[in-house]
C-alpha positions as semicolon CSV with decimal commas, in nm:
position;residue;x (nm);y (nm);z (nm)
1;X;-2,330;-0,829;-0,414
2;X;-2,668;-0,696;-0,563
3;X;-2,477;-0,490;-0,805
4;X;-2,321;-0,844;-0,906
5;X;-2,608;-1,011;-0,978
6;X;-2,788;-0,725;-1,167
7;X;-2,450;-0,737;-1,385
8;X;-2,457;-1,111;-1,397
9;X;-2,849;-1,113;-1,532
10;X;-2,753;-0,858;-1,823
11;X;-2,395;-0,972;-1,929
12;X;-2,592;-1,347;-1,965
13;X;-2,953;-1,337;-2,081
14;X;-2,895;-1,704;-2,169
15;X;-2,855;-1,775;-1,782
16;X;-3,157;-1,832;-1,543
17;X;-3,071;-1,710;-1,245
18;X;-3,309;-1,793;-0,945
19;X;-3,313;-1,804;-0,582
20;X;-3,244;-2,223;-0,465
21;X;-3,526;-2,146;-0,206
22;X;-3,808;-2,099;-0,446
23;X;-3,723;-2,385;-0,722
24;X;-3,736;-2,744;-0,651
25;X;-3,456;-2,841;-0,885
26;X;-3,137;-2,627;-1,064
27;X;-2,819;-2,707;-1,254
28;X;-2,541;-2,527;-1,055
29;X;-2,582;-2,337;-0,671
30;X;-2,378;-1,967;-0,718
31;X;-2,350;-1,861;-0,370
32;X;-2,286;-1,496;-0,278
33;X;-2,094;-1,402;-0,011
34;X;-2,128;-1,084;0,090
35;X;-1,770;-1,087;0,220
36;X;-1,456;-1,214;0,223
37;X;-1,484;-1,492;0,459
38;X;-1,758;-1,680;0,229
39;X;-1,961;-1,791;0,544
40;X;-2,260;-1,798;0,374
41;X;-2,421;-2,134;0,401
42;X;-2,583;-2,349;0,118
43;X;-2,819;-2,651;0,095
44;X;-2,657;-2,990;0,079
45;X;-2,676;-3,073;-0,300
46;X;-2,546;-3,283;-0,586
47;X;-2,546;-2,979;-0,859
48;X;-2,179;-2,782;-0,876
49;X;-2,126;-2,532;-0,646
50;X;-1,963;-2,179;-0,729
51;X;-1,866;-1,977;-0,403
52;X;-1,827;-1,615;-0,480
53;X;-1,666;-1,334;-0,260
54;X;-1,586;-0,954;-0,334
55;X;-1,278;-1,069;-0,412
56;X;-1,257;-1,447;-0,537
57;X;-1,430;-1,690;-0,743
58;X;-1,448;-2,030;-0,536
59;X;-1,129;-1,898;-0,332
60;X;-0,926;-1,831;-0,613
61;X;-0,806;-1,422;-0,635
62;X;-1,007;-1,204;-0,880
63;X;-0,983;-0,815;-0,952
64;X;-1,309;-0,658;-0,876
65;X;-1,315;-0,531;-1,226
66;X;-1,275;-0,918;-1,358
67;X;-1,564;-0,999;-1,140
68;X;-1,837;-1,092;-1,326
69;X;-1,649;-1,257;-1,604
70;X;-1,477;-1,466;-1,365
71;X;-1,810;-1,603;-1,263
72;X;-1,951;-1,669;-1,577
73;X;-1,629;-1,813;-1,717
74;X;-1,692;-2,070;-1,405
75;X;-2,050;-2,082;-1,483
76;X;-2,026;-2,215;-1,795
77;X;-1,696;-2,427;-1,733
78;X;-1,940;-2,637;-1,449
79;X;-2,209;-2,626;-1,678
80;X;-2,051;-2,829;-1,928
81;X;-1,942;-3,125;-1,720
């Protein structure tokens, strides 16, 4: 999931991407799982939540070679309402 995030930062410079642990406040949580069973846990919150697997973009199917557009299309689609 590294590799994801490195190709998240470059395909959107616009985007901010930071760790929920080291800023008190942030738009949207994008959780990384590792995984397919998206076990990893997240902070109770009131900002949209995006869970994110090898193979699925909160739980719906995705080709690993749609990945990262997959998450930005659902980046921005959360970010707007």
């Amino acid at each position: 999931m590294m590799a994801e995030v490195s190709a998240l930062k470059t395909a959107a410079e616009d985007i901010d991407f930071v760790f929920c642990s080291q800023v008190p406040e942030y738009d949207l949580l994008l959780v990384m799982n590792a995984c397919e069973s998206a076990c990893a846990g997240w902070p109770q919150s009131l900002v949209p939540v995006i869970v994110v697997t090898p193979t699925s973009v909160d739980y719906w199917p995705v080709q690993e070679d749609e990945l990262t557009e997959r998450i930005l299309a659902a980046i921005r689609s959360k970010a707007e309402k």
